[in-house]
C-alpha positions in Angstrom: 0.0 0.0 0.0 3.2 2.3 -0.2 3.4 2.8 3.2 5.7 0.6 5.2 4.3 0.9 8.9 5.5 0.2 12.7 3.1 -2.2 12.3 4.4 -4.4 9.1 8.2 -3.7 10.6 7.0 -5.2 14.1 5.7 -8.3 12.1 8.7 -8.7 10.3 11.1 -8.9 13.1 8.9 -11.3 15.0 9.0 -13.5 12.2 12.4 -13.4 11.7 12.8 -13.7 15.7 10.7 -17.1 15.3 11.6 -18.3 12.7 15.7 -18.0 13.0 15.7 -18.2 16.9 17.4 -14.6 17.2 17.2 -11.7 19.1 14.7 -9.0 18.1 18.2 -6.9 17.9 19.2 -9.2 15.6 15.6 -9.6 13.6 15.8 -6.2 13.5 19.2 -6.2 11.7 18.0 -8.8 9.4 15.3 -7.1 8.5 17.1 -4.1 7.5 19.7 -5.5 5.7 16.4 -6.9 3.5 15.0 -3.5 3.1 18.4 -3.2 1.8 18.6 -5.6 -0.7 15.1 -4.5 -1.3 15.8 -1.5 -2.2 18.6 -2.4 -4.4 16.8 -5.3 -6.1 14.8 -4.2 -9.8 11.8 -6.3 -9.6 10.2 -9.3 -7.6 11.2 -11.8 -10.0 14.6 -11.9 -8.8 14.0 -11.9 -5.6 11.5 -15.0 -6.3 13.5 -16.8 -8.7 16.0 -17.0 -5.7 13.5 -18.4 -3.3 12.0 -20.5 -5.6 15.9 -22.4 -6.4 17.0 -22.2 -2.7 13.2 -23.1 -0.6 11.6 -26.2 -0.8 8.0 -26.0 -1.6 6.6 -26.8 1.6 8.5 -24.2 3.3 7.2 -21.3 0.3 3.8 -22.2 1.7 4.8 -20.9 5.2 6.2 -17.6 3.3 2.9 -17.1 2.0 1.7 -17.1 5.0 4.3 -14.9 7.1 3.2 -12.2 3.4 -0.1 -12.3 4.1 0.4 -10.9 8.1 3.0 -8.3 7.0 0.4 -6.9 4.5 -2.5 -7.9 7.2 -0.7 -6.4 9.9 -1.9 -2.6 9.3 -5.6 -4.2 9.3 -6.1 -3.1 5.9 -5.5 -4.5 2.0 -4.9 -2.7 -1.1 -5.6 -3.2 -4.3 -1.8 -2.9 -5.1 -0.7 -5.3 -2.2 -3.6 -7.9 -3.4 -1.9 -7.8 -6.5 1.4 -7.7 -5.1 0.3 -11.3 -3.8 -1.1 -12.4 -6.8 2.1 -11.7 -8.7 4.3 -13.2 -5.5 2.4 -15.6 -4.8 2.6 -17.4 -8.3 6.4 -16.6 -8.6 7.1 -18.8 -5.9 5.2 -21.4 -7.3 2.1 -21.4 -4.8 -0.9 -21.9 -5.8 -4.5 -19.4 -5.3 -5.9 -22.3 -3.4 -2.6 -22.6 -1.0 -2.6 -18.9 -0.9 -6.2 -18.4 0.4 -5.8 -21.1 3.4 -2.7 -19.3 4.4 -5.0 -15.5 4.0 -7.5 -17.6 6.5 -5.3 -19.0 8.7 -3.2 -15.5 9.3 -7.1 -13.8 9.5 -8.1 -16.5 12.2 -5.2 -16.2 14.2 -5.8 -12.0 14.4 -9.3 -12.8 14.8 -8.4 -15.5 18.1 -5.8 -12.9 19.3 -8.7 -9.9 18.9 -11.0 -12.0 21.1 -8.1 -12.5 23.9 -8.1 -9.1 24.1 -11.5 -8.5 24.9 -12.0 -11.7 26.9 -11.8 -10.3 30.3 
């Protein structure tokens, strides 16, 4: 959505922090040497092809789901990040199927953490 939030950064680092067992210092460093390379990088399809050679598929459907609560994390979808998944999501060789379950299952889990909050 062009704007890259507290919000999407926090979810970032904890993924990183879960995923690789680090500190958030370090998640934190990860993640900006990726905004790096980001920001160096001329499309998404090298960035893909890479992930596509060097992750097995069954891991590629946990990164669709750790994309879909970065761009869910500011509680709101764009048109440009829907098709930001669209294009992503196909790239990485995951299907509209896979990529709806893992939509629901990052949707339930906000919706399951929202009710904690208000379960008093």
């Amino acid at each position: 959505d062009n704007e890259y939030l507290v919000s999407e950064k926090s979810q970032i680092d904890e993924i990183i922090q879960t995923k690789f067992r680090v500190s958030e210092l370090k998640a934190r460093e990860i993640r900006k040497s990726g905004e790096e390379l980001e920001s160096n990088t001329v499309d998404t399809v090298q960035i893909t092809r890479e992930i596509k050679k060097d992750v097995p598929f069954e891991y590629r459907i946990g990164l669709a789901e750790d994309l879909w609560s970065i761009i869910l994390a500011d509680t709101k979808r764009t048109d440009d990040e829907n098709s930001f998944m669209r294009t992503c999501i196909k790239l990485i060789g995951v299907n509209d199927v896979d990529s709806a379950k893992a939509r629901q299952a990052v949707l339930n889990r906000i919706k399951r953490h929202d009710n904690g909050k208000h379960s008093d």
